[in-house]
C-alpha positions, 0 to 999 in steps of 0.5 A: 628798258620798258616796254612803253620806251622801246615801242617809242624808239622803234616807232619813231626810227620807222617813221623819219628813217634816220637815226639823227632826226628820230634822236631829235624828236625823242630828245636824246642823243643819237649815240644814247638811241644807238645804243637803246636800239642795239640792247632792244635787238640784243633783247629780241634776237634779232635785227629790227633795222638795216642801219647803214642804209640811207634812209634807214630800213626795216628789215623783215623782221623789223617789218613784222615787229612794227606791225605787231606794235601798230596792232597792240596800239589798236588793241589798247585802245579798244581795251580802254573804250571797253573799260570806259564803257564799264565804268559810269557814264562820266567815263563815255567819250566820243570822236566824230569824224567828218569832212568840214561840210558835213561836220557844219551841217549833217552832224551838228543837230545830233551832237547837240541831242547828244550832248543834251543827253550826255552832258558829262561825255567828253566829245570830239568832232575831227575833220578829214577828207575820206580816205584820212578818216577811214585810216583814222576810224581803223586806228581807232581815233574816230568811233565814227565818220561820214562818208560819202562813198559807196567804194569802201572797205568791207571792214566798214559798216555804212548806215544812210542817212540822206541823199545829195544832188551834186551840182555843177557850179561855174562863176557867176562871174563868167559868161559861160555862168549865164549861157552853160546848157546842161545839155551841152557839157562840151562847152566846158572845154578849156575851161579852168576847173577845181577838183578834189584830190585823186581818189575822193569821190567827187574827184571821181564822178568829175574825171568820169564825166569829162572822160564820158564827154571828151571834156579837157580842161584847161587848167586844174586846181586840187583842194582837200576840202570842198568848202574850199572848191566852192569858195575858190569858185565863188571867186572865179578861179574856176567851176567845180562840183558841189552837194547842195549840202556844202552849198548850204554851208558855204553860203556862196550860191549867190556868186554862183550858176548852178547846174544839176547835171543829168547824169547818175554819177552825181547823184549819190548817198551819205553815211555814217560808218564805223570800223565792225571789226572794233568795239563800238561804244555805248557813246557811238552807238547811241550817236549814230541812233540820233543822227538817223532819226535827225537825217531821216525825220 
């Protein structure tokens, strides 16, 4: 059996932890994949999997040899930018990622430079929340990202490109939408509130300013994208916090109040960073050249 097929199998067997689910996916039967899997085991000398525990499990063994795979994955793709990079520049290519805001704004005037200037690159915007496109950059899937934190891995070089004001964003449609004082965030107490998910950095800067003003919502809605907070909240199910940024792209000022909170937590700057410990293309390079000068023009 090659190479390529074993690190199929052995893949597919650790991510679903079942020999019956991960012989669908592969198209095979599971007694064809049992096999398969013993004569890989035969071949390295050892067991990868405790098969007769539900869901399946690594072994130790098994552990290392996965992230050996995961780690050679990287490593090719690395090798492939290096080589295309080489090669003519019909060969360039580059992946952008990017929350859905900032894809639609920030990044849009340097894409279209880009694209001028490299008619032939083959380009790729993908969209995530923060922690999805720091996973996807260290994967090598994104040669770039915009992030909004300042609470990132080291392994990552962040450049600024702007800053942002955060707004609080309550309903035009509630009364408090008219009355809100800045000065009196108590009066968001028992109010319905739309955040993003644990760990984002807006979600952050909002459960600090509740904890800092003993604020208790009443209800909370969880979103992955702020587009969707301000649009949910242009609908009255509820205030949340956005960058003037979003704002713009939304298009929905018009439905609601806003208020620029006093405090730093909403205050905050935006990045475009890259993985330093991977190759970083003549694409990604020059990408992140335009998009400076865009932003800091």
């Amino acid at each position: 059996m090659n190479s390529d097929l074993m690190e199929k199998y052995v893949l597919q067997l650790a991510e679903v932890q079942s020999l019956t689910r991960a012989a669908q996916k592969l198209g095979i039967s599971q007694p064809a994949l049992t096999q398969a899997l013993n004569g890989i085991e035969k071949r390295l000398g050892y067991s990868l999997f405790n098969r007769r525990t539900n869901p399946v499990t690594l072994t130790r063994e098994g552990e290392v040899y996965l992230d050996y795979l995961r780690s050679r994955a990287v490593l090719q793709k690395e090798y492939e930018k290096r080589i295309s990079d080489v090669r003519a520049a019909r060969n360039l290519s580059l992946v952008v990622g990017a929350p859905e805001v900032y894809a639609g704004t920030v990044v849009t005037d340097a894409l279209a430079r880009f694209s001028a200037e490299y008619p032939e690159c083959d380009l790729k915007i993908k969209i995530g929340t923060l922690p999805a496109l720091a996973r996807m950059a260290a994967n090598q899937e994104v040669d770039c990202f915009i992030s909004t934190s300042d609470n990132i891995s080291p392994d990552f070089e962040k450049i600024e490109i702007l800053k942002e004001q955060i707004c609080l964003c309550i309903p035009a449609s509630w009364e408090l939408g008219s009355t809100f004082r800045a000065d009196h965030p108590e009066l968001l107490n028992g109010k319905n509130c739309i955040l993003l998910e644990p760990g984002q950095p807006l979600y952050r800067a909002a459960a600090a300013f509740f904890e800092e003003h003993d604020i208790h919502v009443k209800k909370t809605i969880t979103v992955d994208q702020v587009a969707l907070s301000v649009k949910l909240a242009a609908k009255g199910a509820g205030m949340t916090f956005a960058s003037r940024e979003a704002l713009q792209y939304c298009g929905e000022s018009d439905r609601l109040c806003l208020y620029e909170l006093s405090s730093d937590l909403f205050r905050r700057s935006v990045y475009i960073c890259h993985d330093r410990t991977h190759y970083v293309t003549e694409a990604c390079s020059r990408f992140m050249d335009l998009l400076i000068q865009a932003r800091t023009a």
